[in-house]
GUSEPA-457544 format. One record per residue: residue in one letter; x, y, z of N, C-alpha, C in turn. Coordinates in pm, whole numbers, plus 50000, padded with zeros to 5 digits. Example, Ala and Ser with C-alpha at 12.3 -4.5 7.8 and 13.67 -1.06 7.14 Angstrom:
<rs>
A513194943150780512304955050780513204967050780/S512854977550708513674989450714512905000350787/
</rs>
This chain:
<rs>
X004932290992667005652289392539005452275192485/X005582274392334005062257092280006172253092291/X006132240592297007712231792288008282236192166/X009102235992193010362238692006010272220091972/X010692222891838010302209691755011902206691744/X012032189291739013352188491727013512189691603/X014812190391559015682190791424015092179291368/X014942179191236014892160291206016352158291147/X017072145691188018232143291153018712145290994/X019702146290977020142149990874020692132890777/X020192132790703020002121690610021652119490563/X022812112190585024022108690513023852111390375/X025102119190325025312122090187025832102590145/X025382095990060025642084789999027242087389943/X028032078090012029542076489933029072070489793/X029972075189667029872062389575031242067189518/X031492056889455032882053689471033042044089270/X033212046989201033072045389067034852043488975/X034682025188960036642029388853035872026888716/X036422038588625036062031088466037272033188401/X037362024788264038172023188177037932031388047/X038602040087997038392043987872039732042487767/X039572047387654040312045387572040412059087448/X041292064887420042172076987331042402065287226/X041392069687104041472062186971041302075586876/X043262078286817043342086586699043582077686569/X042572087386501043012084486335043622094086271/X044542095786235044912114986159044512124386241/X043582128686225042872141286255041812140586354/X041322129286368039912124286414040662115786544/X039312119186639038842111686740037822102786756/X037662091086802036662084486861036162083686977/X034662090086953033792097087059032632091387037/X032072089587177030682083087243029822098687242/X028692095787162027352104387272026872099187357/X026672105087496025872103987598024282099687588/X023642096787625022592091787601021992105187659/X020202104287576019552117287673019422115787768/X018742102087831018532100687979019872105088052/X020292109988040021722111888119022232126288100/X021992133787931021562148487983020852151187901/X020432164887903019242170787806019982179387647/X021462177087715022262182587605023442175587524/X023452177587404024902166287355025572171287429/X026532156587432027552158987502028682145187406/X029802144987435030442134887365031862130087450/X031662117587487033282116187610034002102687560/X034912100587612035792090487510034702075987556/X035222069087432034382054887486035282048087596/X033852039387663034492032087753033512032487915/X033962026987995033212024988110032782019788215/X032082016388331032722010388431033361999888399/X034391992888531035171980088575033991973888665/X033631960288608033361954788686033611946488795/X032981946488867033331936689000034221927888927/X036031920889007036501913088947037391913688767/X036931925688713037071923088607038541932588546/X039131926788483040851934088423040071947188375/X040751958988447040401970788313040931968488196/X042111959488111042311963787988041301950387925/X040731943588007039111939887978038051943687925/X037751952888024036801962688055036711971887947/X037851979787911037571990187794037631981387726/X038401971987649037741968987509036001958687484/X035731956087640034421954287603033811967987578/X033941974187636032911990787685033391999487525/X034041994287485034772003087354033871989387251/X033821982987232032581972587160031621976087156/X030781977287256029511978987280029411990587240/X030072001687291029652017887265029592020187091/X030682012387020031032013786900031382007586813/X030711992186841031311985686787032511977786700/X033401985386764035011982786686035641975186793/X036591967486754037361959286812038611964486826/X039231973287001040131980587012041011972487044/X042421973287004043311970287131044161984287193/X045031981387263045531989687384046891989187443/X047212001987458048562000487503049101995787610/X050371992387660050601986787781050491995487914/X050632008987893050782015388019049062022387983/X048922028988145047562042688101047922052388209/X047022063888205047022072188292045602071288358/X045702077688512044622075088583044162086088626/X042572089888612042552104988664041482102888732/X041332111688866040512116388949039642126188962/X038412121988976037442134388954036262130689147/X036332143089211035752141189330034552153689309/X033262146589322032292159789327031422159889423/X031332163589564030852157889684029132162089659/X028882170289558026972166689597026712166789455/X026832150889396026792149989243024802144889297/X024582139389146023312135089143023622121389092/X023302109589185023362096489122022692086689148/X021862083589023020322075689009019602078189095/X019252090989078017942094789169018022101689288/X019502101189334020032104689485020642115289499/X020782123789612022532132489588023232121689675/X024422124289605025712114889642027202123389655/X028062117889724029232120989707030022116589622/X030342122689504030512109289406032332110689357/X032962098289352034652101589342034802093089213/X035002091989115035732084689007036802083988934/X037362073388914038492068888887038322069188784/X039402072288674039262069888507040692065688465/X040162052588445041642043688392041662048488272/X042812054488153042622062788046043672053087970/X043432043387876044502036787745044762046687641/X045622039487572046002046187475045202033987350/X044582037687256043802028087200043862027687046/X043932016887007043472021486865042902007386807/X042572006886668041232000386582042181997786429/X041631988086369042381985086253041841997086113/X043152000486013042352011385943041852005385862/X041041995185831039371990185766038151988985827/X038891990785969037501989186028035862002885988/X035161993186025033522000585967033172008586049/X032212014585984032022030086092031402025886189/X031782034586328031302029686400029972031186450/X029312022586508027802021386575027442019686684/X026802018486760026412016986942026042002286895/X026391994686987025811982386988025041977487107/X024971982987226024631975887363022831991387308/X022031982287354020801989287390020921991987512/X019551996887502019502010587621020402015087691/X021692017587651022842018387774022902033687771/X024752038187803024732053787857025212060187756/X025022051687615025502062787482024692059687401/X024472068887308023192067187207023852069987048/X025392069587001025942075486893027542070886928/X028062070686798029562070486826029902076086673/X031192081786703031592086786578032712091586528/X033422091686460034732096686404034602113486415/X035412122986523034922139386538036802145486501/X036582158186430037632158786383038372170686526/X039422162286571040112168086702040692181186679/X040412189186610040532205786609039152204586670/X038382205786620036742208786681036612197586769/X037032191586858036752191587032037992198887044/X039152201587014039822209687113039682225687109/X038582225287046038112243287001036562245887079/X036132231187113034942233687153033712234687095/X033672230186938032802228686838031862216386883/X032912207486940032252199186928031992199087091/X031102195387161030712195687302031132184487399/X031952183287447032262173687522032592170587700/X032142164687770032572158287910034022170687925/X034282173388035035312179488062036342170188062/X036512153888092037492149188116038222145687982/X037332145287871038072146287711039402153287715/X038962169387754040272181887734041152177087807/X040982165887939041912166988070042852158187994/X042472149287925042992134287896043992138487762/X043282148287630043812150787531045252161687570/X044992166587669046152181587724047442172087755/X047232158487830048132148687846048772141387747/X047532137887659048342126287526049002128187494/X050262118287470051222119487367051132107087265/X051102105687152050942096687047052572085687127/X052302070687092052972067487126054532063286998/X055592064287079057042067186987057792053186999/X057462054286859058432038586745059892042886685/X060812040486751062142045386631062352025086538/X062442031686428062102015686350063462021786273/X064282008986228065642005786150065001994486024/X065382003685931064631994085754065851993585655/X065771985485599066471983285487066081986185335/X066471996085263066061996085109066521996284985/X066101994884918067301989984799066891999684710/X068012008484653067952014984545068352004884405/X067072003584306067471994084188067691998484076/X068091997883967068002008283802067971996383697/X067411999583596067581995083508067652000183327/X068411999283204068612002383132069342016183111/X070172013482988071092025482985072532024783048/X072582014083087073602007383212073842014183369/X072102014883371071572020283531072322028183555/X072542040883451072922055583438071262062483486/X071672079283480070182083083461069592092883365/X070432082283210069902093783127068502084983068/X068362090982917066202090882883066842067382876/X065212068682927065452051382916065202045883058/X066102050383154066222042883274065242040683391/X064772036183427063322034483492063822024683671/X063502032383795063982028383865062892019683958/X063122007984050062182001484090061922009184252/X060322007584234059532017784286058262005884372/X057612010584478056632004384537055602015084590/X054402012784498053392021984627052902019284753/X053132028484834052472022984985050552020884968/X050012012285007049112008185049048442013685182/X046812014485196046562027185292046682015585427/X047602006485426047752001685533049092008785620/X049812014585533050982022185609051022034285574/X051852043485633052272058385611052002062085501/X051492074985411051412081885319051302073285211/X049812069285226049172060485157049382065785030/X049102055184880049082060584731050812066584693/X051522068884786053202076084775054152064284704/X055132065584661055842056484568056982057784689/X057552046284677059062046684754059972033284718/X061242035084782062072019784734061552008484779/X061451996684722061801985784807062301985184926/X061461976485056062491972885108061471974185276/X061711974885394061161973285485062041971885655/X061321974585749061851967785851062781959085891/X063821958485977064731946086032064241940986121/X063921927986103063761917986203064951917986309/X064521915586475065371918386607066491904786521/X067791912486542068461900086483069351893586362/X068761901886270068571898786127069471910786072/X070341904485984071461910585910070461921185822/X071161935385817070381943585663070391938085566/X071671933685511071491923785381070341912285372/X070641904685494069141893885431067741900285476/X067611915385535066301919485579065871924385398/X067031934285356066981939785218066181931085109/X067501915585092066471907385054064711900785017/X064811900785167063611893385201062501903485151/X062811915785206061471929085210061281928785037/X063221927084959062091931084815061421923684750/X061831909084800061001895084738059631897284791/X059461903284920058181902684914057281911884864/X057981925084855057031934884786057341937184637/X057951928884549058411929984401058781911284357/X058391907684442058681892784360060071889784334/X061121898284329062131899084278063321892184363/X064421888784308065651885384412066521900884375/X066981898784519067671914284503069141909484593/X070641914184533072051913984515071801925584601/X072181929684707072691945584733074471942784712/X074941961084701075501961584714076091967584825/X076981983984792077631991484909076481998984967/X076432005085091075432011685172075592028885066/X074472029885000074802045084952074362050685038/X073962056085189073022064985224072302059085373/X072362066385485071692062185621070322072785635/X069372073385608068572087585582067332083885744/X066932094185799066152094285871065012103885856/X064052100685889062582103885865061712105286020/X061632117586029060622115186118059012119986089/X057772115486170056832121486152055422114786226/X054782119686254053672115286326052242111286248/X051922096886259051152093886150050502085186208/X049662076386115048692058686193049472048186100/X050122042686199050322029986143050052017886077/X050612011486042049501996885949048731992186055/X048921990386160048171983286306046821990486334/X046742005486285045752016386289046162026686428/X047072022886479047832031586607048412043486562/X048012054486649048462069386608050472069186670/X051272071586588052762067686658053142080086588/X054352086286720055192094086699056462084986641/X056682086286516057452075986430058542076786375/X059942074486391061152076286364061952068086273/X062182068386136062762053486068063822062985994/X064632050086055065682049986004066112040985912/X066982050085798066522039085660067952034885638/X068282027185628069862020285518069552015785432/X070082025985314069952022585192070872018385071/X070782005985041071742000884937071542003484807/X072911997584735072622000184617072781987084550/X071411980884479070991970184475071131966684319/X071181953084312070431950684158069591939184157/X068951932084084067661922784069067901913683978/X067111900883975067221892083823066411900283759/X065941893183669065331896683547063891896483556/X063221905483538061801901383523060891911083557/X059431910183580058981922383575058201920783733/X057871933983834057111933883970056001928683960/X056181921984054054371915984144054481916884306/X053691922384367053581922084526053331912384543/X054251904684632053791892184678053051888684796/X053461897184928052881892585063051351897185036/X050561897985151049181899885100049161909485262/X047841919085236047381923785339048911933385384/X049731935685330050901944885388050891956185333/X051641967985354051851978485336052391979385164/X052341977585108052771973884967051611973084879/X050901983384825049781979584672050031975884570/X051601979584557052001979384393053281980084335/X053951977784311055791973884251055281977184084/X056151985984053056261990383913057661994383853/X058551990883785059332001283685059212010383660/X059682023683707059152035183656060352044983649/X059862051383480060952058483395061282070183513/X062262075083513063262083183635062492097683535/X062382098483431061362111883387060062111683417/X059342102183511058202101783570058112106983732/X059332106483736059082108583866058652121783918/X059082132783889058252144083846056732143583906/X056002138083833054832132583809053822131283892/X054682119183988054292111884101054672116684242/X053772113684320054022113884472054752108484553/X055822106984542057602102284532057842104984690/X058182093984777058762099684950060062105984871/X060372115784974062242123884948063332108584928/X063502100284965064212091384985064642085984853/X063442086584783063902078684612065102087484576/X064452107984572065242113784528066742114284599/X066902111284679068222111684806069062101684743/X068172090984775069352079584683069712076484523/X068892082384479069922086384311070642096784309/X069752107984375071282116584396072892112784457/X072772106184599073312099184639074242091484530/X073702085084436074222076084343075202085984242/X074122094484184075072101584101076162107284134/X075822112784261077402122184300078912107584313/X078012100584421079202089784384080342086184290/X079002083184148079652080184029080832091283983/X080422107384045081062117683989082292122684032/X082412113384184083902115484247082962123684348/X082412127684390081872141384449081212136384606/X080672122284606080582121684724079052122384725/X078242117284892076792120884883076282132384960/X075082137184972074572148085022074802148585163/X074732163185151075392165085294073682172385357/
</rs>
């Protein structure tokens, strides 16, 4: 009989062991998504930006370099993330089979809303495209993506702001009744905040601290030029709704409004602060309003007003 041949040893599966950083950047509707490069598959594919930690290096580092390069936008990031695990014991890596385990540090991210479309900036790397994809079509599968997209989006929750503002209901002519004549002061939002192009009162945020009366103040001098007297509180109204903020952050958003009933010197609107949520301060006839793209709140607080005047009290 011939000798039997030995076994030849069996070659170690390669550990590799991989942490990256990514980042969940909503706009409205849209996601920001990396293509994969071809060298990496033969098919689109699209996964959030972002990517290894280097030796030594902070992940909330790390993604906003890896979120640069992939796309050139300048992210920032929330304070907490989630971390997910993916173990695939006979992956393929650079050339090898490997056992491959990765870590995915996951932010919550977002980009200012002027920023430019985005572009790949790092050559030859592991994405070849970046792009604004509208998140019905990756969560329908239109659009083709990494499995860990669905894992990460099934988790998200937009992050939750309850905000306390001050606003001033103002009138003028007719003796700030609301018959023909009277024209009430009005501000359009700017596409730096909520429901961009929309008309609403004067008025803004409370500083940690800061009396409503001098927040009332301050907000209408800056978005109407004006000095503003409040008076009695007509109205506590709350709003909720999920939107992008002036910062460009997707927020589950809660404001709560106190609303006075104000009056002004003399003179006509100019926005004063610059770069804020505020395009435009106008006078506008109370038979316009109709017209215009009015938040509920204008109408709340003249109603509010009128019933007052009528003995009757405000909306219930």
């Amino acid at each position: 009989m011939g000798e039997k041949r030995q076994a030849r040893p069996t070659r170690p599966v390669r550990k590799v062991q991989r942490v990256a950083a990514y980042a969940v950047v909503l706009r409205e509707d849209r996601i920001l998504l990396s293509r994969l490069a071809d060298r990496l598959t033969s098919k689109e594919l699209w996964t959030l930006p972002g990517g290894g930690v280097e030796h030594g290096e902070d992940p909330r580092d790390a993604v906003v370099r890896e979120v640069h390069e992939e796309t050139g936008l300048d992210v920032e990031i929330g304070e907490t993330a989630h971390v997910y695990s993916a173990h695939v014991r006979n992956a393929w890596r650079h050339g090898r089979r490997a056992d491959s385990h990765a870590l995915r540090i996951v932010y919550d991210g977002w980009v200012p809303v002027d920023s430019p479309e985005p572009h790949v900036v790092e050559v030859d790397g592991s994405t070849m495209d970046a792009a604004w994809k509208p998140l019905a079509d990756v969560l329908d599968g239109t659009v083709p993506t990494v499995p860990m997209v669905a894992e990460v989006l099934a988790e998200h929750r937009p992050f939750r702001l309850q905000r306390v503002a001050a606003y001033a209901l103002v009138t003028r002519g007719s003796d700030t009744g609301d018959g023909p004549g009277v024209e009430v002061l009005l501000t359009r939002l700017s596409a730096r905040g909520p429901h961009p192009g929309a008309w609403t009162l004067p008025g803004g945020g409370i500083d940690h601290g800061e009396d409503p009366r001098d927040a009332v103040v301050r907000e209408v001098h800056e978005e109407t030029g004006l000095t503003a007297r409040p008076g009695e509180v007509l109205d506590v109204v709350s709003s909720h709704f999920e939107g992008t903020a002036p910062s460009g952050r997707r927020e589950d958003f809660h404001a709560v409004m106190v609303v006075f009933d104000a009056a002004v010197d003399a003179g006509e609107p100019r926005v004063v602060e610059q770069d804020g949520t505020t395009a435009e301060a106008a006078w506008v006839p109370l038979a316009r309003l109709g017209e215009m793209d009015v938040r509920p709140v204008v109408a709340r607080a003249l109603e509010t007003r009128r019933r007052r005047a009528a003995g009757v009290g405000g909306p219930t």
